[in-house]
C-alpha positions in Angstrom: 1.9 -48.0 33.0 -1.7 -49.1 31.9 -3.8 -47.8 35.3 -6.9 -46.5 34.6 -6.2 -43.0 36.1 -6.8 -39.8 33.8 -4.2 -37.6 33.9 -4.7 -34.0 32.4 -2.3 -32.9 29.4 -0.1 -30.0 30.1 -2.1 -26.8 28.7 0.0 -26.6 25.9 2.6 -28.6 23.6 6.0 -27.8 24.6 8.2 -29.3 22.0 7.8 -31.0 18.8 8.3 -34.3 20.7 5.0 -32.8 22.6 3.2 -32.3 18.8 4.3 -35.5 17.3 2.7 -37.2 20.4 -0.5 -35.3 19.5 -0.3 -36.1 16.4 0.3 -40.1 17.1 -3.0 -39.9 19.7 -5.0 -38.2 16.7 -4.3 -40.5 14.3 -5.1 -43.3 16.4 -8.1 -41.7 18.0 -9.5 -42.0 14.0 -8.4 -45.7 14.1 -10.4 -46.7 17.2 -13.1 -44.4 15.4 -13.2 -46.5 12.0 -12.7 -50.1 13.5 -15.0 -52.1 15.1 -13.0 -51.9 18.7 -14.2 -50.4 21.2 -10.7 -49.8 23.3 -6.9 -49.3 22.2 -4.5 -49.9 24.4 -1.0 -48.7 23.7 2.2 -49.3 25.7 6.4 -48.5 24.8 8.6 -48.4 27.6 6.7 -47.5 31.0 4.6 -45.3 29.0 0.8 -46.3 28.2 -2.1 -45.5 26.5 -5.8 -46.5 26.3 -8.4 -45.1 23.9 -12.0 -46.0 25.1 -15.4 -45.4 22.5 -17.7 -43.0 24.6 -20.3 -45.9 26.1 -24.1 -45.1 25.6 -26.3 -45.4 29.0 -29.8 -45.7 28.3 -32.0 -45.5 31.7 -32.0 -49.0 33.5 -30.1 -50.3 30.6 -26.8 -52.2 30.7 -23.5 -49.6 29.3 -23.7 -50.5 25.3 -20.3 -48.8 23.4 -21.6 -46.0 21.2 -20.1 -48.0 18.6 -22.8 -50.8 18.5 -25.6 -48.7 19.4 -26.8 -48.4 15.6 -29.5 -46.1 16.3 -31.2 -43.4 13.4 -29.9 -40.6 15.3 -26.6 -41.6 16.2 -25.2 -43.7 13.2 -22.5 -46.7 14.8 -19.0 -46.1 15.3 -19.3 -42.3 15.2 -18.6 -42.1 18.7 -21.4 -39.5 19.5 -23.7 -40.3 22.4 -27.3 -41.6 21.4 -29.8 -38.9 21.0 -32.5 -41.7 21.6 -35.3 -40.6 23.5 -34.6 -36.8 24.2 -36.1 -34.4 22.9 -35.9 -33.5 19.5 -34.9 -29.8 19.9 -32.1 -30.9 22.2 -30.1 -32.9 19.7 -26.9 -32.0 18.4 -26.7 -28.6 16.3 -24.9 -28.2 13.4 -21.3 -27.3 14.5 -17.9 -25.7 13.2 -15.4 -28.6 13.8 -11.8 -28.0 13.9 -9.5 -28.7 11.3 -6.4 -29.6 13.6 -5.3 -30.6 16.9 -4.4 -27.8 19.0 -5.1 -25.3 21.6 -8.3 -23.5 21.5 -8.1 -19.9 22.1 -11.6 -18.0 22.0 -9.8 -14.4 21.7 -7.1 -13.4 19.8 -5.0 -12.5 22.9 -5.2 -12.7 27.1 -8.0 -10.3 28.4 -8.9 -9.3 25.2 -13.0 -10.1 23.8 -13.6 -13.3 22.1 -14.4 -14.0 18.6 -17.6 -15.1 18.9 -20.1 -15.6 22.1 -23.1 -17.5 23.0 -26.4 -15.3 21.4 -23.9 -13.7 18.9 -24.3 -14.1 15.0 -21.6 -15.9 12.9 -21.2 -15.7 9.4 -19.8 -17.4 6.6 -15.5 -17.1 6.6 -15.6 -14.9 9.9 -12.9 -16.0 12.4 -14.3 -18.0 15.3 -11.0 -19.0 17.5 -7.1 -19.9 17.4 -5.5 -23.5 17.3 -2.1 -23.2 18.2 -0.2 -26.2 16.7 3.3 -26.7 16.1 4.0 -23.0 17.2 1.7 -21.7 14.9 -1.8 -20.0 15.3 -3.7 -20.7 12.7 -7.3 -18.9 12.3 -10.6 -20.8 12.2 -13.3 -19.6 10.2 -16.6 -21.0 10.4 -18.3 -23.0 7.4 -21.5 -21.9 8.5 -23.7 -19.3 9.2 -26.5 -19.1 11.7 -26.6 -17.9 15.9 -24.4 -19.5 17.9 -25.7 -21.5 20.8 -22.4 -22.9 22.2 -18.9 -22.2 22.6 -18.2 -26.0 23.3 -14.1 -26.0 24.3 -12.9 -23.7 27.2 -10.2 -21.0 25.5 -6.7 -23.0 26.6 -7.8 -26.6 26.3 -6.6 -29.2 24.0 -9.1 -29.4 21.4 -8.8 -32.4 18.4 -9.4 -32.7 14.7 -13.3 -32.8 14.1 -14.1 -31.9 17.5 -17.0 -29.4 17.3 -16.1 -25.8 18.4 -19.0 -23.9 18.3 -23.0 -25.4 17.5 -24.9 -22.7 15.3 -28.5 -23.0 14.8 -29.2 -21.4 11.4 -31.0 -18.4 10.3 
């Protein structure tokens, strides 16, 4: 099936056939990121796939893939949306990005506080979330230090390698 309809993943892998999918999408996911393509499209069986570049819409401009915008604040093929004309305080902030494909989970259990929050302070090594992958919850502990300004997955969603988790403007 190749429509163009998104359907949502199930909230979390169910079996390893679930994590070996994730792991397939991943690693194409950094393909489509290091060629020059701006879609993959993958089909076996009645099963399909496509992988699209975010596109870049500049105001009364024709859609451009982020891929040949070549702009100084979004370098090509990244995959990041140009930053090209906003303000400069609103660009990206330096973020913790996750090491794996996963769940997200903010807290380290249902109900319970999470590990960091918007205004909060983060330091160096301290614990920032839970990716559950492969049946395992592994603890991610942030690179940087600073205030964080955003919590950028909801706790439960399917979050993938390098994907920013939190943006921290430093000290």
């Amino acid at each position: 099936m190749t429509d163009d309809v998104a359907v949502p993943p199930p909230a979390e892998p169910r079996d390893d056939g679930d994590v070996e999918l994730l792991a397939l999408i991943d690693r194409l996911a950094d393909l489509l990121e290091r060629s020059d393509l701006t879609e993959l499209e993958v089909t076996s069986g009645g099963t399909g796939l496509i992988l699209r570049k975010p596109v870049v819409v500049a105001a009364g401009s024709v859609p451009v893939p982020a891929a040949t915008q070549g702009t100084a604040d979004a370098p090509a093929g990244t995959g990041e949306p140009s930053t090209a004309g906003r303000d400069p305080a609103a660009t990206a902030k330096p973020s913790v990005k996750a090491p794996l494909t996963g769940i997200f989970y903010a807290s380290p259990a249902p109900g319970t506080a999470p590990y960091v929050q918007v205004g909060g302070e983060v330091a160096v090594g301290q614990v920032i979330g839970l990716i559950e992958a492969m049946k395992l919850f592994n603890e991610i502990k942030s690179d940087l230090a600073g205030r964080v300004v955003r919590v950028v997955p909801d706790s439960g969603a399917l979050v993938k390698a390098k994907q920013p988790l939190i943006e921290v403007e430093p000290l």
